[in-house]
C-alpha positions in Angstrom: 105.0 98.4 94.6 102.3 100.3 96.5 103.1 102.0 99.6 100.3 103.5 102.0 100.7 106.3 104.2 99.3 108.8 106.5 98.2 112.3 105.0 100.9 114.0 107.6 98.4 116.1 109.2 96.9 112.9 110.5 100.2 111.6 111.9 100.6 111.1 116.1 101.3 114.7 118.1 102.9 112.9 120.8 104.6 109.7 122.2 102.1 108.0 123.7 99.7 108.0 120.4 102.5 106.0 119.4 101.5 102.5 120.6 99.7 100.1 118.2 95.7 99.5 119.7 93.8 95.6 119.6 91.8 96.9 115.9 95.3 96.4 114.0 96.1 92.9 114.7 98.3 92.4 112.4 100.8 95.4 112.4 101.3 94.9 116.3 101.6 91.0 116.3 104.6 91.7 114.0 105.7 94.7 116.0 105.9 92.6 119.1 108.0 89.8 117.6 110.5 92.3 115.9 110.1 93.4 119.8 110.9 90.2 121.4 113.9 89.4 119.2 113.4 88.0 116.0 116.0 86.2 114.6 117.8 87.5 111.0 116.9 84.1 109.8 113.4 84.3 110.5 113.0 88.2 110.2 112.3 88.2 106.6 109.8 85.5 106.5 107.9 87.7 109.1 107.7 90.5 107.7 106.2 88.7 104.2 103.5 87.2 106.0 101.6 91.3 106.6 98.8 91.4 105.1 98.1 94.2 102.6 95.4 96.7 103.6 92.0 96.5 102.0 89.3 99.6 101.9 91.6 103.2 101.2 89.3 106.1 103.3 88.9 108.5 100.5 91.6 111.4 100.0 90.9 114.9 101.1 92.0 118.3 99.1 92.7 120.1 102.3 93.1 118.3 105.8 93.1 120.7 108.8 96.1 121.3 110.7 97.6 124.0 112.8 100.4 123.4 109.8 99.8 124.6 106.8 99.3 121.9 104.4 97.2 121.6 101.1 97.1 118.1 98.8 97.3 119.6 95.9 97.8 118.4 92.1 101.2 119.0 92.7 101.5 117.0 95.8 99.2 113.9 94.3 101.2 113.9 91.1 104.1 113.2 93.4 102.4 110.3 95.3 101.4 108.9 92.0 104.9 108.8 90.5 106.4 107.0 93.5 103.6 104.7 94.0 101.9 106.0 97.3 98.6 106.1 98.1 97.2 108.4 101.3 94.3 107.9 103.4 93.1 110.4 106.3 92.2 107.9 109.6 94.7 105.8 111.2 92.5 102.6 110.7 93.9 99.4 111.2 97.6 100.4 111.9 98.4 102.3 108.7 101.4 104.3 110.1 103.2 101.1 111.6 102.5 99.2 108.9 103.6 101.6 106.6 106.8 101.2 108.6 106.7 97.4 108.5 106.5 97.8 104.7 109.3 99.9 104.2 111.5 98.1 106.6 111.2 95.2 104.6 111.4 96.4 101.0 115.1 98.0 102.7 115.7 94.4 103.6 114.6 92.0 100.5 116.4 95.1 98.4 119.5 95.2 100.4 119.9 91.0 100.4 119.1 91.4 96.8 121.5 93.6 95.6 123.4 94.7 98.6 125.1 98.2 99.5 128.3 100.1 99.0 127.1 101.3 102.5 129.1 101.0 105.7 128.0 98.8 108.0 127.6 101.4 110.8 125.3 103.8 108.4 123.7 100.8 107.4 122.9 100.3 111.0 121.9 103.6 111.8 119.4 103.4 108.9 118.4 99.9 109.7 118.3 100.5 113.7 115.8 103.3 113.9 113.1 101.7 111.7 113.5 98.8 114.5 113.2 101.4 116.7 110.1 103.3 115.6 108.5 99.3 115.1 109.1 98.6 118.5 107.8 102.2 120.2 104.3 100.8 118.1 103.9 97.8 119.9 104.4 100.2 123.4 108.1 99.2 124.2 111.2 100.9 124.1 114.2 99.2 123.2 117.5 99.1 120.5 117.7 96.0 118.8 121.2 94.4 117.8 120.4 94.5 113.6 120.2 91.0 112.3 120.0 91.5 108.9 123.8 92.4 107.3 123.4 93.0 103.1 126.3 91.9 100.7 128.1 94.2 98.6 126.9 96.0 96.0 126.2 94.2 93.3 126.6 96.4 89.7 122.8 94.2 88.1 120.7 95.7 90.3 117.5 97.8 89.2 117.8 101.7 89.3 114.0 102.0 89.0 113.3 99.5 91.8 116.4 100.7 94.3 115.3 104.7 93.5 111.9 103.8 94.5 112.7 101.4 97.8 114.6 103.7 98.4 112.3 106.8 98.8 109.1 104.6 100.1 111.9 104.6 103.0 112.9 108.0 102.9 109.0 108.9 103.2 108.8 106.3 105.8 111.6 108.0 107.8 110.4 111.6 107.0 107.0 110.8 108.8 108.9 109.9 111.8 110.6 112.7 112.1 107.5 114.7 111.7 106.5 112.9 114.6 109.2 113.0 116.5 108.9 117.0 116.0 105.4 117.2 117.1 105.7 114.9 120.1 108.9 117.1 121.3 106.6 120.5 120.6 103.9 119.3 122.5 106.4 117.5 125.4 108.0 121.1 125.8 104.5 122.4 125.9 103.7 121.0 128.5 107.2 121.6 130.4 108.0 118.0 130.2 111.8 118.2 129.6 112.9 114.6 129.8 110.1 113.9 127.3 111.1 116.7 125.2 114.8 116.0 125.5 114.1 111.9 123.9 111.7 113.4 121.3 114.7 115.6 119.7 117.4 113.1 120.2 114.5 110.6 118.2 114.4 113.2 115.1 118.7 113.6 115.6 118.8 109.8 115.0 116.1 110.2 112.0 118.0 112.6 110.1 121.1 110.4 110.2 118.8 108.0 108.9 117.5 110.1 106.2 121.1 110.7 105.6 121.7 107.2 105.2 118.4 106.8 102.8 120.0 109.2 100.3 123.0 107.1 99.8 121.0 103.8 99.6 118.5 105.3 97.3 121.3 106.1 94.7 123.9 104.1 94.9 123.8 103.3 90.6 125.7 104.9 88.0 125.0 108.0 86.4 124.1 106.2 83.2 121.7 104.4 84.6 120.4 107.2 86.6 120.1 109.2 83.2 118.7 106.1 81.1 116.3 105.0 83.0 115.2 107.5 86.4 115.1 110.6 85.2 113.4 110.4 82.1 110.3 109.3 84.6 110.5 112.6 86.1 110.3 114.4 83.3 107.5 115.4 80.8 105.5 113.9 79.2 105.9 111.4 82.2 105.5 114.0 84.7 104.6 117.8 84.8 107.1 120.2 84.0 109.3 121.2 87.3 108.7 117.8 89.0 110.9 117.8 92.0 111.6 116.2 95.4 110.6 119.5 97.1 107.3 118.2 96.0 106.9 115.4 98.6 103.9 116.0 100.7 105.9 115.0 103.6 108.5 117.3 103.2 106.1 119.9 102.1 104.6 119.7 105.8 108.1 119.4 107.3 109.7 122.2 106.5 106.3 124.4 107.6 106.5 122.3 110.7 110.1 123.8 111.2 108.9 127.3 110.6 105.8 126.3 113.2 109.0 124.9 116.3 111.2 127.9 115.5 110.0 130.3 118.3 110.2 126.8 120.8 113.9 126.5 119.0 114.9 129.8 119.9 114.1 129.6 123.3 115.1 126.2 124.5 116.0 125.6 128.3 119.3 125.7 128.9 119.1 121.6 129.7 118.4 120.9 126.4 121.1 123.7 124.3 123.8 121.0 123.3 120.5 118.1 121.4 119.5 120.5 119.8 123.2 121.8 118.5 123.4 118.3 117.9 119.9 118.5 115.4 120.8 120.9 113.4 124.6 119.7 112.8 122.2 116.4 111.4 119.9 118.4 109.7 122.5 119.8 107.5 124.7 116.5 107.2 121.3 115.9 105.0 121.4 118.0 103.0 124.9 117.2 102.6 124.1 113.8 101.5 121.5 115.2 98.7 124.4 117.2 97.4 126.4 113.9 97.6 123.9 112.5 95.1 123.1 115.1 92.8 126.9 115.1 92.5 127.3 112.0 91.1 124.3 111.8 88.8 125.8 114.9 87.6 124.1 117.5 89.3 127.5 119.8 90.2 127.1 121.0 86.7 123.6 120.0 85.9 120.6 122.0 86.1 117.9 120.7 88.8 114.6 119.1 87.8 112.9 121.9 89.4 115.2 125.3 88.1 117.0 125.5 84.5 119.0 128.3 86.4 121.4 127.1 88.7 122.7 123.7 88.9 120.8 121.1 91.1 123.8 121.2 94.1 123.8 125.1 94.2 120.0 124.7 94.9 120.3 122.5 97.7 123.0 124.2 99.4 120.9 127.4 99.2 118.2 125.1 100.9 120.2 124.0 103.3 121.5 127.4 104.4 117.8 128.8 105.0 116.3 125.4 106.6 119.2 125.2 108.9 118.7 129.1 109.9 115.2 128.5 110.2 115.7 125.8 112.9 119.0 127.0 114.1 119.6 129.8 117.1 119.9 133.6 116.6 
């Protein structure tokens, strides 16, 4: 299960480099039926029929970017674990159709095996991918979600659900990177009612991301001990393997540290979104924590520290990314 995505740095800057052009055929013909309405009977089928992508544009060490970013080891050995591949050029759709992908591994893995979820974070999680499909075939609209998963079922895969479930978290991550650098550059450009959509967009990706935390691990801790995190873990992996590793989030939280002077001097129109941002920012984090806990991790040390226990890390995290993008 291969998963192709956008170096970060090559992701759109704005809302209007959203929209899906005539080269990529088949991303937007499926972007507009998910647009007009596709049925949850049909949905599925749909989605199955994308082609994969032939031809990868070859991977660079270091892509240029006003945010710091370098594809290091590091970062690669992280693709490699979870199965992603990264190419520089937006050729033939590769950011919608990386969304197509993951919306419908969430789908055939949520049918399959189902979800201890609600069916309101379910939605929330399942509603914002439709969204972001949508915005690439150039509409805007909130689609009813078609597609309701059973309850959990105790077979399912660990290895399978913990990597569906981060191909959606990376998924979701990129489009809040976008979301970020569309409301930088709306605010810019003293567009407020641009800016104002562009942060309630990332709000409504880190609930998502939220969401994509619990779906990723919702197994047992035997399981999760068994069979996950021996993979992340010499000789599998390099010593201090971690999720901090993520190229993604690697560019994220520098993207943070490049919107904190817009952040700290907001127009008064748009105070209360971005209260409401950083109140979902840390929910995230809370939902890490949530995880960690029950594999163990309230106690156990971190795959990246032997020192502290993997939840004391992550609230420490928490504390300095929400300062970072909170107000003085």
């Amino acid at each position: 299960m291969t998963l192709i995505l956008l170096h970060p740095t090559s992701l759109p800057r704005r809302e209007d480099q959203l929209s899906l052009a005539g080269d990529a055929p088949a991303p937007l013909r499926l972007a507009r039926r998910l647009a007009a309405g596709v049925s949850g009977a049909d949905l599925l089928d749909r989605l199955r029929t994308l082609p994969a992508r032939s031809g990868a544009v070859a991977l660079a060490e270091r892509v240029d970017s006003g945010v710091p970013y370098t594809y290091d080891h590091r970062l690669r050995e992280f693709d490699d674990h979870f199965g992603v591949e990264r190419v520089d050029v937006d050729t033939d759709g590769v950011f919608a159709r990386s969304l197509l992908v993951a919306y419908r591994s969430l789908l055939e893995e949520g049918l399959a095996s189902g979800t201890r979820m609600s069916w309101a974070r379910w939605s929330v999680l399942v509603s914002v991918l439709q969204n972001m499909i949508v915005r690439c075939a150039g509409e805007e609209a909130d689609l009813p979600v078609a597609v309701r998963p059973p309850l959990l079922r105790w077979h399912l895969d660990p290895e399978r659900r913990w990597r569906v479930g981060h191909h959606v978290f990376f998924v979701v991550t990129q489009c809040l990177i976008v979301a970020l650098q569309s409301f930088a550059t709306a605010l810019g450009e003293d567009d407020l009612p641009a800016a104002r959509r562009a942060l309630r967009l990332a709000t409504r990706l880190l609930d998502a991301s939220s969401a994509a935390f619990v779906f990723t691990a919702e197994f047992g801790a035997n399981q999760y001990h068994q069979a996950v995190r021996p993979t992340m873990e010499p000789p599998f992996v390099s010593a201090g393997f971690s999720g901090l590793l993520s190229p993604d989030h690697h560019y994220l939280v520098r993207l943070f540290a490049e919107v904190r002077p817009m952040l700290r001097q907001l127009p008064a129109d748009l105070v209360a979104d971005h209260a409401a941002f950083v109140r979902a920012l840390g929910a995230v984090y809370e939902s890490h924590k949530y995880v960690c806990a029950r594999f163990g991790g309230d106690t156990g040390v971190s795959l990246r520290t032997s020192a502290l226990p993997a939840v004391e890390v992550l609230h420490a995290l928490k504390l300095a990314r929400t300062k970072i993008v909170g107000r003085p």
